[in-house]
Backbone as numpy.savetxt, mean C-alpha at the origin, in Angstrom:
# Nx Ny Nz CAx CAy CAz Cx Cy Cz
-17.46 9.12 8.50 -16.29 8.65 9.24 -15.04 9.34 8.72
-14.37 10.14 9.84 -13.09 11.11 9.27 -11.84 9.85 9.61
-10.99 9.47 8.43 -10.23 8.52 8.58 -8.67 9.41 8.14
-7.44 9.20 8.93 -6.26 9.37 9.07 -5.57 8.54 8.49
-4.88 8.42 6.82 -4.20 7.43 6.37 -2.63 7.60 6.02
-1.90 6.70 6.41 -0.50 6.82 6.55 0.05 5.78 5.10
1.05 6.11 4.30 1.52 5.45 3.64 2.73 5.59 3.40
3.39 4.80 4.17 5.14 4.92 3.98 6.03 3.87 4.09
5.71 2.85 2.76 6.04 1.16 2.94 7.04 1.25 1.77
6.54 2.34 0.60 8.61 2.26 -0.07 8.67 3.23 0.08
9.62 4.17 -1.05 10.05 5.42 -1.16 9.21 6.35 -1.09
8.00 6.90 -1.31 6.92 8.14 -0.99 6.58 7.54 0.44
6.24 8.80 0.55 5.80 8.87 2.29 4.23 9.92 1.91
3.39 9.38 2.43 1.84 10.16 2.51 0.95 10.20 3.64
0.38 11.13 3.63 -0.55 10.92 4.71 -1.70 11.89 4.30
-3.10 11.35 4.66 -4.25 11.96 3.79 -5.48 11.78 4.92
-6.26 12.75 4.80 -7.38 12.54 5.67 -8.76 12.94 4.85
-9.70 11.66 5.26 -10.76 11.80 4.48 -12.13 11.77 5.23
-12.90 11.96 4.33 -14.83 11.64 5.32 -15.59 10.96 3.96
-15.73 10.10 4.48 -16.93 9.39 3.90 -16.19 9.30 2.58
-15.24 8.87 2.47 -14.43 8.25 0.96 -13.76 9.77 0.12
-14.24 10.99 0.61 -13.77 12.01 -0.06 -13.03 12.29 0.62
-12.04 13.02 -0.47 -10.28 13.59 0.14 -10.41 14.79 0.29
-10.32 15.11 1.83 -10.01 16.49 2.60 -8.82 17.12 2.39
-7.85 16.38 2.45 -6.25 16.64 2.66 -5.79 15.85 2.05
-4.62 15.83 1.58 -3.36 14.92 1.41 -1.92 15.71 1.06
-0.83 14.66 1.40 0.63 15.44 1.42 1.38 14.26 0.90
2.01 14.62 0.29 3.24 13.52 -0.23 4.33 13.72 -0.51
5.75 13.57 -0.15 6.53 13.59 -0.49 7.30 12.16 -1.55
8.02 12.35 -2.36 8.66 11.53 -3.00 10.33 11.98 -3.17
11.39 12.40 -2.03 12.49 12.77 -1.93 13.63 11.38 -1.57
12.92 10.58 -1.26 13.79 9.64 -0.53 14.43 10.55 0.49
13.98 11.03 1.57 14.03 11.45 2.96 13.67 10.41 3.88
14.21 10.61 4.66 14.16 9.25 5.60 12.86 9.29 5.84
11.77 7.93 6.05 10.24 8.30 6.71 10.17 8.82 8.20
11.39 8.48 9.17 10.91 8.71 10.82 11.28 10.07 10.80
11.85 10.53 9.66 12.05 12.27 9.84 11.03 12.79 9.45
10.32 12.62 8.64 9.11 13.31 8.16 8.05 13.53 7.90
7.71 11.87 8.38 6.43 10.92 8.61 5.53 12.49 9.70
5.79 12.29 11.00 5.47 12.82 11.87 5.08 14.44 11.97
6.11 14.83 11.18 5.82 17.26 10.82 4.72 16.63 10.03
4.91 16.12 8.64 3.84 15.86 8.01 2.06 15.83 7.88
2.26 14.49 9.25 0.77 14.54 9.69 0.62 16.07 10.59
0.99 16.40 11.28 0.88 17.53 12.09 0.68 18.79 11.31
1.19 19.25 9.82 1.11 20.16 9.35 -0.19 20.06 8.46
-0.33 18.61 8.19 -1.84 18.06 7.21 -2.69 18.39 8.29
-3.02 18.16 9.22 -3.79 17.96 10.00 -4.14 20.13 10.77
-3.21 20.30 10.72 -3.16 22.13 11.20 -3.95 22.65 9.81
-2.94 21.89 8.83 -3.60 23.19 7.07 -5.20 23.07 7.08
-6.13 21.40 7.65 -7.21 20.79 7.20 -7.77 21.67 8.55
-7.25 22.60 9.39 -8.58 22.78 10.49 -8.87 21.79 11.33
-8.31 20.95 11.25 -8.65 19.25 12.19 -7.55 19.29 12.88
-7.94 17.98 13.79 -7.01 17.58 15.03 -7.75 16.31 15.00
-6.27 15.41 15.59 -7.14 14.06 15.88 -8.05 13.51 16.94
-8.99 14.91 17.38 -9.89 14.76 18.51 -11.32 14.17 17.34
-10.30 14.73 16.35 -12.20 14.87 15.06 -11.59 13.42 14.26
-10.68 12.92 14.50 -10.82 11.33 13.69 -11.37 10.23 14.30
-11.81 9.63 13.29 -11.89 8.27 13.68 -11.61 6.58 14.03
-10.60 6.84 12.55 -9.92 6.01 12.26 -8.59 6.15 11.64
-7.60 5.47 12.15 -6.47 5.38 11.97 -6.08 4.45 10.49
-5.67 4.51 9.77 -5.86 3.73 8.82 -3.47 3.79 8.47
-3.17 2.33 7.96 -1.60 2.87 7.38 -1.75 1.67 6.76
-0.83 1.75 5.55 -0.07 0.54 4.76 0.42 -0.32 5.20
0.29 -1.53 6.11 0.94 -2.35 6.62 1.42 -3.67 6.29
1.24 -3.78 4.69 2.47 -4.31 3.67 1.80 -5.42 2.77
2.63 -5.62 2.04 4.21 -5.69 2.19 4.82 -4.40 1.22
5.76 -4.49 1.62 6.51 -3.69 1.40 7.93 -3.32 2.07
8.88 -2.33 1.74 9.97 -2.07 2.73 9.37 -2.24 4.33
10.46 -3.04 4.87 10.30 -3.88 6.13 10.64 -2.51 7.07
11.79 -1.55 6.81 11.73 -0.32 7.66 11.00 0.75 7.35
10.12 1.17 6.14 8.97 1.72 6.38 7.92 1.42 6.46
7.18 0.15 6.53 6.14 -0.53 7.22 6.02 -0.35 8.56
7.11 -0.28 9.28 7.35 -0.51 10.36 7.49 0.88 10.89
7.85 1.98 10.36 7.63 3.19 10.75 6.00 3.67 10.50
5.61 3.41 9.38 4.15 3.53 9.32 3.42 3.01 10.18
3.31 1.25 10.53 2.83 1.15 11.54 3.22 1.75 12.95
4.02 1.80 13.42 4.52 1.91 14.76 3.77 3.66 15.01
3.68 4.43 13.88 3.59 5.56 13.72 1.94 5.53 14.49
0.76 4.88 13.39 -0.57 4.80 13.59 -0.85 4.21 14.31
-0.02 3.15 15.51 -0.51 2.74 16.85 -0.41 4.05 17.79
1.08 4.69 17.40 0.81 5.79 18.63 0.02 7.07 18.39
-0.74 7.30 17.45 -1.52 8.24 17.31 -2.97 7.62 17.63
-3.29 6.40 18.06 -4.51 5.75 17.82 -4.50 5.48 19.27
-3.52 4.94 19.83 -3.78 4.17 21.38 -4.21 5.56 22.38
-3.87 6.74 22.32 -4.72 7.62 23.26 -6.28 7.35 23.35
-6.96 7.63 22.59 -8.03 7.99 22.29 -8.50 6.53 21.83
-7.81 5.46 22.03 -8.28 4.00 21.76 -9.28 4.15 20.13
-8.43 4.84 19.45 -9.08 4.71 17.77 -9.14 3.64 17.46
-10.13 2.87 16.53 -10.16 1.50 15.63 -9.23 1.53 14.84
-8.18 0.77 13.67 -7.12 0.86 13.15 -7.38 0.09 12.36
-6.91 0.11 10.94 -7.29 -0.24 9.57 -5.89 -0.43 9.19
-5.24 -1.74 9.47 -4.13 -2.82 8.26 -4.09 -3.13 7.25
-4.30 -2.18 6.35 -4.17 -2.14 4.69 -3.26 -2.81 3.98
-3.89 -3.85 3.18 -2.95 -4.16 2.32 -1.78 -2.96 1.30
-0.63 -2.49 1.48 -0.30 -2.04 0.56 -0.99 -2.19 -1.15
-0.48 -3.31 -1.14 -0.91 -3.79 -2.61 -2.15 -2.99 -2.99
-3.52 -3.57 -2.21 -5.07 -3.24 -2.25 -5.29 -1.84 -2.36
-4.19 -0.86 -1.71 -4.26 0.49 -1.60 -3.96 1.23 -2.79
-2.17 0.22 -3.48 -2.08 0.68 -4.43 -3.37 0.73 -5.53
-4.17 -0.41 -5.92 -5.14 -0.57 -6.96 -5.94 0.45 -6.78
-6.48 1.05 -5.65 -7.57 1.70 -5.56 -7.91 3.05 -6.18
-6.83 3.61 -6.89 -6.89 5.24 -7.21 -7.04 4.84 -8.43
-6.94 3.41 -8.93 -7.18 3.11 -10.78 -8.37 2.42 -10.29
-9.14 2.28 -9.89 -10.65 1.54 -10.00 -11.57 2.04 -10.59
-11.35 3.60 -10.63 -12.68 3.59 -12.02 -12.34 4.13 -13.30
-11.20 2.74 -13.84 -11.06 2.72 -15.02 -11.37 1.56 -15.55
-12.10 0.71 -14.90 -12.97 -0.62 -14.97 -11.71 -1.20 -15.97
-10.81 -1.52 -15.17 -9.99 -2.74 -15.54 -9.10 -3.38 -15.05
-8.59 -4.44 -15.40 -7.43 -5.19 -14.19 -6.37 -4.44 -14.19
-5.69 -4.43 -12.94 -5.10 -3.64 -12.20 -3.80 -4.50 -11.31
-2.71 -4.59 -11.75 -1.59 -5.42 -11.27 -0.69 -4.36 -10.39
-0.67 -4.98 -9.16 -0.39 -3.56 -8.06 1.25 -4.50 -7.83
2.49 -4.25 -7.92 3.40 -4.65 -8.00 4.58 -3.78 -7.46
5.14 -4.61 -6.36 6.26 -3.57 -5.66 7.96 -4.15 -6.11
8.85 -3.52 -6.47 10.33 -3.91 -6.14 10.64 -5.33 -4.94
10.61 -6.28 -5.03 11.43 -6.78 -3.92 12.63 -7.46 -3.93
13.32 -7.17 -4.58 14.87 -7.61 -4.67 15.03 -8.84 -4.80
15.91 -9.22 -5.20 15.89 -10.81 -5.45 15.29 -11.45 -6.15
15.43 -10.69 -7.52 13.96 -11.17 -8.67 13.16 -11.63 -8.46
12.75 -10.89 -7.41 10.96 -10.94 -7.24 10.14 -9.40 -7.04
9.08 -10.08 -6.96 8.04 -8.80 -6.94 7.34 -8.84 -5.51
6.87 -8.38 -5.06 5.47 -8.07 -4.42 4.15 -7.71 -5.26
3.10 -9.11 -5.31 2.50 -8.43 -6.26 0.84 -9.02 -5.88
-0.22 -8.57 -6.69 -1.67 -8.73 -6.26 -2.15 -8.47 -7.47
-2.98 -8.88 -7.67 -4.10 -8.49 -8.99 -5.64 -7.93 -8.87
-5.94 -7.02 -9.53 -7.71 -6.64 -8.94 -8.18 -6.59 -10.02
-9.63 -6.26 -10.43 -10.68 -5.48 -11.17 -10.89 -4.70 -10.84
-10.75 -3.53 -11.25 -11.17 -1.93 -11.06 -12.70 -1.85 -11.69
-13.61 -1.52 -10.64 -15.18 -1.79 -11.23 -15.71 -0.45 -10.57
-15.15 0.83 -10.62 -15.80 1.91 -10.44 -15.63 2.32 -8.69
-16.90 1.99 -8.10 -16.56 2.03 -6.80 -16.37 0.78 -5.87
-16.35 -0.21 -6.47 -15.79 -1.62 -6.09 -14.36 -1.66 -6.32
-13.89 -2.81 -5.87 -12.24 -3.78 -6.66 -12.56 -4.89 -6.11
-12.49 -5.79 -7.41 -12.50 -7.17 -6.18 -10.95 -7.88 -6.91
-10.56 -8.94 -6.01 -9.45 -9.22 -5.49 -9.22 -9.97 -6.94
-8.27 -10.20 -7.34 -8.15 -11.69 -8.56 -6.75 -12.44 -8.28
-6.10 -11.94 -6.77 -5.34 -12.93 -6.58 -4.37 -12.58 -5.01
-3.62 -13.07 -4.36 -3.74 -12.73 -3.09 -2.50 -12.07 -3.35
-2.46 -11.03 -2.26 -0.41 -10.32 -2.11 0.44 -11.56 -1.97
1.44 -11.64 -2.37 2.62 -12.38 -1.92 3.77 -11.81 -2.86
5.05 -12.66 -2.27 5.97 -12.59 -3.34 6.04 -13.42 -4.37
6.44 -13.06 -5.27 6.89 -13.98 -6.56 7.56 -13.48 -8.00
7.99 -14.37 -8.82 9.20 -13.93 -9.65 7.98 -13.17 -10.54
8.63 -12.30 -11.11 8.42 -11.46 -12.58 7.91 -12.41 -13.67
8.57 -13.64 -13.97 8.10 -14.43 -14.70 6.67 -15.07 -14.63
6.58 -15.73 -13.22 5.41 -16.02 -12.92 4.10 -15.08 -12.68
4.59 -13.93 -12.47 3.48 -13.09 -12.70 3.03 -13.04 -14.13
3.47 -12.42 -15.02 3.88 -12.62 -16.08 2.50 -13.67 -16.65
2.92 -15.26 -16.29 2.07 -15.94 -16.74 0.69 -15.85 -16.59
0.95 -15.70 -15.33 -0.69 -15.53 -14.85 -1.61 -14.27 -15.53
-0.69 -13.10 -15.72 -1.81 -11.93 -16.06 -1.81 -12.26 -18.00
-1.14 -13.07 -18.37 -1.38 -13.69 -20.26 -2.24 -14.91 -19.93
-2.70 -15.28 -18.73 -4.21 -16.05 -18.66 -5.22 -15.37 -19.20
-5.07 -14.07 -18.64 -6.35 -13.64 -18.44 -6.51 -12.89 -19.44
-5.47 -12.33 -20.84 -5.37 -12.03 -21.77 -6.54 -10.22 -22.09
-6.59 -9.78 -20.67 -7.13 -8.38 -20.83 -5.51 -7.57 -20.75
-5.53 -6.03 -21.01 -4.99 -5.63 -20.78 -5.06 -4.78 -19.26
-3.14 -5.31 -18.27 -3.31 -5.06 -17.35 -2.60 -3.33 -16.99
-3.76 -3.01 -16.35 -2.12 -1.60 -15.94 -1.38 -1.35 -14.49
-0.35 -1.01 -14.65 0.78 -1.78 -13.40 1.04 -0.22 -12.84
0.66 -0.33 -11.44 1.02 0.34 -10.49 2.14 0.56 -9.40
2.87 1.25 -9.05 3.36 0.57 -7.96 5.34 0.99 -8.06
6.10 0.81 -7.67 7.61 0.72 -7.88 8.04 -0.11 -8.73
7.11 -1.46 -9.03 7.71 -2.64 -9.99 7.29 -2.63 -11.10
6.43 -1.26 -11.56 6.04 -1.10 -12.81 6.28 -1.35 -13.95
8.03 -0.45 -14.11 8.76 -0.41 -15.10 9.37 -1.96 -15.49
9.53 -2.84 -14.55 10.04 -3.78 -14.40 9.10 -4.97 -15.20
8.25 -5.08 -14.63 7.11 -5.72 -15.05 6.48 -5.60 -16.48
6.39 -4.05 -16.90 6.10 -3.33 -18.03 7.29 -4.20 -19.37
8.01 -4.20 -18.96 8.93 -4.95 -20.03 9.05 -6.31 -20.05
8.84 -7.11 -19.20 8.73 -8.41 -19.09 7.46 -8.35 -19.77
6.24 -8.08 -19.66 4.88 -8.52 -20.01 4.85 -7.86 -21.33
5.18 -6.76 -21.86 5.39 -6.43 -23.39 6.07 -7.99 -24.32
7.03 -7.99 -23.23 8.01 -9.07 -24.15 7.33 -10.54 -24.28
6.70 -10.84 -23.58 5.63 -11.78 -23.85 3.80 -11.58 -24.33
4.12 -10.54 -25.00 2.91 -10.29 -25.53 1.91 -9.77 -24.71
2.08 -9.08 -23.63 0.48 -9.09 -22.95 0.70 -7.82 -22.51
-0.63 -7.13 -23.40 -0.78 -5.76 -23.38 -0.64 -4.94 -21.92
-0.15 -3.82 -21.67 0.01 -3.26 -20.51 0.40 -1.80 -20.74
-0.81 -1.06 -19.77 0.57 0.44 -19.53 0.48 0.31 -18.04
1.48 1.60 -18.10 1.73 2.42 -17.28 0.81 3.64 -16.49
0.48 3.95 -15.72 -0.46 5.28 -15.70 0.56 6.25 -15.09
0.37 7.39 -15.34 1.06 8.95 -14.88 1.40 8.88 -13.38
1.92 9.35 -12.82 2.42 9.17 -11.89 1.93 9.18 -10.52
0.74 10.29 -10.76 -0.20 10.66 -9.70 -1.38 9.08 -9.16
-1.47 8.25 -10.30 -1.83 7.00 -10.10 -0.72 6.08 -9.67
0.44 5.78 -10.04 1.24 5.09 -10.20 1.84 5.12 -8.94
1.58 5.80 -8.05 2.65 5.20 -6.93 2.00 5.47 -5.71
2.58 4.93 -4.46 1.47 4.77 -3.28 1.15 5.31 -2.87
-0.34 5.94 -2.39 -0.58 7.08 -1.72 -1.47 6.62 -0.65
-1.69 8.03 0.57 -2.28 7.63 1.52 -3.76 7.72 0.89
-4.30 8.52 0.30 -5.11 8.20 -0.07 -5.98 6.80 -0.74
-5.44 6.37 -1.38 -5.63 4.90 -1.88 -5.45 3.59 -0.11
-4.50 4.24 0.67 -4.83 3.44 2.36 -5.74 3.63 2.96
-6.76 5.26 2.78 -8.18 5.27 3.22 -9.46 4.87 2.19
-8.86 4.31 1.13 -10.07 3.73 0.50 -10.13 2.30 0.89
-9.00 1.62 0.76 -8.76 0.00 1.27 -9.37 0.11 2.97
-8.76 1.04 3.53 -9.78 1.52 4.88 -11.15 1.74 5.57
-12.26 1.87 4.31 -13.58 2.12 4.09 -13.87 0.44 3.43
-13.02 0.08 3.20 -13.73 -1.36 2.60 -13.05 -2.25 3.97
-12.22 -2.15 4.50 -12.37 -2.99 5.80 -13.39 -2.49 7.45
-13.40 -1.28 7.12 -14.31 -0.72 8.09 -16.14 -1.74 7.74
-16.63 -1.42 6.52 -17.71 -1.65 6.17 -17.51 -3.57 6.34
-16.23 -4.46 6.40 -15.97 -5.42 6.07 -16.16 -6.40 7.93
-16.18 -5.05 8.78 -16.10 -4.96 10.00 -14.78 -5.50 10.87
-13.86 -5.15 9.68 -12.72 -6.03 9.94 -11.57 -4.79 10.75
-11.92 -3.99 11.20 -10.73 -3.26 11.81 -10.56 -3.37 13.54
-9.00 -3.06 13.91 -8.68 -3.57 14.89 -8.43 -2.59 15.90
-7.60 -3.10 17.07 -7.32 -2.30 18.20 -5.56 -1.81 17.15
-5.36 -0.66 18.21 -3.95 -0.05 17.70 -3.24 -1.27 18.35
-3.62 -2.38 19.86 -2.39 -2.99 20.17 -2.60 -4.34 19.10
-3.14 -4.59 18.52 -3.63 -5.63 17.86 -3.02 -5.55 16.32
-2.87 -4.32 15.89 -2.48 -3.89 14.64 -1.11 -4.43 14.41
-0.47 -4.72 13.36 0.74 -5.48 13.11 1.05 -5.69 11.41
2.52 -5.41 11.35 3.01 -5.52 10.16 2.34 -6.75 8.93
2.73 -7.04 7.89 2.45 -8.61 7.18 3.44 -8.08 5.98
4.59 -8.63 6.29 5.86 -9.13 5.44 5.89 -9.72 4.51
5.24 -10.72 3.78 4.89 -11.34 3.53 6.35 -12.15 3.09
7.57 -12.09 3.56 8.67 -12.55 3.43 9.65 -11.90 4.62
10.66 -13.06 4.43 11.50 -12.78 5.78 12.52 -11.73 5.60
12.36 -10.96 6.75 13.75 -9.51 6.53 15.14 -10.44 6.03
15.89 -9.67 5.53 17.29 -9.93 4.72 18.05 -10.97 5.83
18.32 -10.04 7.21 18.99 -10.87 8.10 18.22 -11.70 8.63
17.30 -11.85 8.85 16.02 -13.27 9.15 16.68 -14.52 8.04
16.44 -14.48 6.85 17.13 -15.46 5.38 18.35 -15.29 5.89
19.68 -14.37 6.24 20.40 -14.66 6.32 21.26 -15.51 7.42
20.43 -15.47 8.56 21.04 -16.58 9.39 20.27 -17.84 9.43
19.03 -18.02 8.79 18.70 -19.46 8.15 19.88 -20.40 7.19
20.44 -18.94 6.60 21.30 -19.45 5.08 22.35 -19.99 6.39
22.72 -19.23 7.35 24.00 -20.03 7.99 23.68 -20.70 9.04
22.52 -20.84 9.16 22.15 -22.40 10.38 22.16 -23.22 9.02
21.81 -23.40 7.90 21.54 -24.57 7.24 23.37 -25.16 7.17
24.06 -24.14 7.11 25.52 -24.55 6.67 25.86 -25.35 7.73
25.95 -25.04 9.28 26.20 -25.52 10.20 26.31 -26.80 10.19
């Protein structure tokens, strides 16, 4: 199965095409360039360098969060319209799940953690078991602290992926609970790691139509909270 994966939910923008879990292609930028500028040459030039066209894919696969609410939303919006011609199946990747996946065969827990402003995180926990991951806690938001507690439960050492790395990395030092960092080529989101989370929902039989496909926020955009904050005043 030749799968098309898009990842552009924070600052890197990727896109990678694979068969059968091996990486054909991949491209990444990390410029902070806007994603709707570059999202699009991108796949088109990955897809020309690899000899392919999306007559030879199968599956559409993108990061569809959480993460930045305007590149989720370019990522998705992106992999419905490359998918609805040709009525491709479409793969809604957890960001988070995607991040873990390029550290899984270092057989250990794996804290996939994004920036979300407002002292909090975006965050998930796995086991990295080679060619498995299984889950050890669901995406959502939550404070630094409370993450924090939870991964000095489990008293292994965790390694933190993701934009909220650095962040996290010092909070969990400061309470004792061992952690690195990995190099960079692990450490931050790639499309690649969206076609592995992609092969485990394919096999999971869980993938969808492109009109069916849809963001997961897992929190409300800024101006969403902000006119709650001023209906409550009212």
């Amino acid at each position: 199965m030749k799968i098309l994966a898009l990842e552009t939910s924070a600052v890197c923008a990727s896109a990678a095409l694979t068969e059968d879990r091996e990486l054909i292609a991949q491209s990444f930028l990390r410029t902070g360039l806007t994603h709707s500028v570059t999202l699009m040459p991108m796949i088109a030039d990955l897809l020309k360098n690899a000899g392919s066209g999306m007559e030879e894919v199968d599956t559409v696969a993108v990061a569809a969060g959480p993460g930045s609410f305007t590149g989720v939303r370019i990522g998705v919006a992106a992999a419905k319209g490359l998918a609805w011609p040709r009525e491709l199946p479409c793969a809604p990747c957890s960001t988070l799940e995607s991040m873990a996946w390029p550290c899984a065969h270092m057989h250990m827990e794996i804290c996939a953690v994004m920036d979300a402003r407002r002292n909090q995180v975006y965050a998930a926990r796995f086991l990295g078991q080679g060619d498995t991951l299984t889950r050890l806690s669901e995406d959502r938001a939550t404070g630094v602290e409370l993450l924090a507690e939870e991964a000095k439960k489990s008293g292994k050492t965790q390694i933190l992926v993701g934009d909220g790395a650095e962040l996290c990395y010092n909070a969990f030092i400061q309470l004792g609970i061992p952690a690195v960092i990995p190099p960079s080529h692990l450490r931050w989101q790639s499309a690649y790691g969206v076609a592995l989370a992609a092969c485990r929902l394919a096999e999971a039989g869980e993938l969808v139509s492109a009109a069916a496909m849809a963001p997961s926020y897992h929190r409300l955009s800024q101006a969403e909270r902000e006119r709650l904050e001023r209906l409550s005043r009212s």
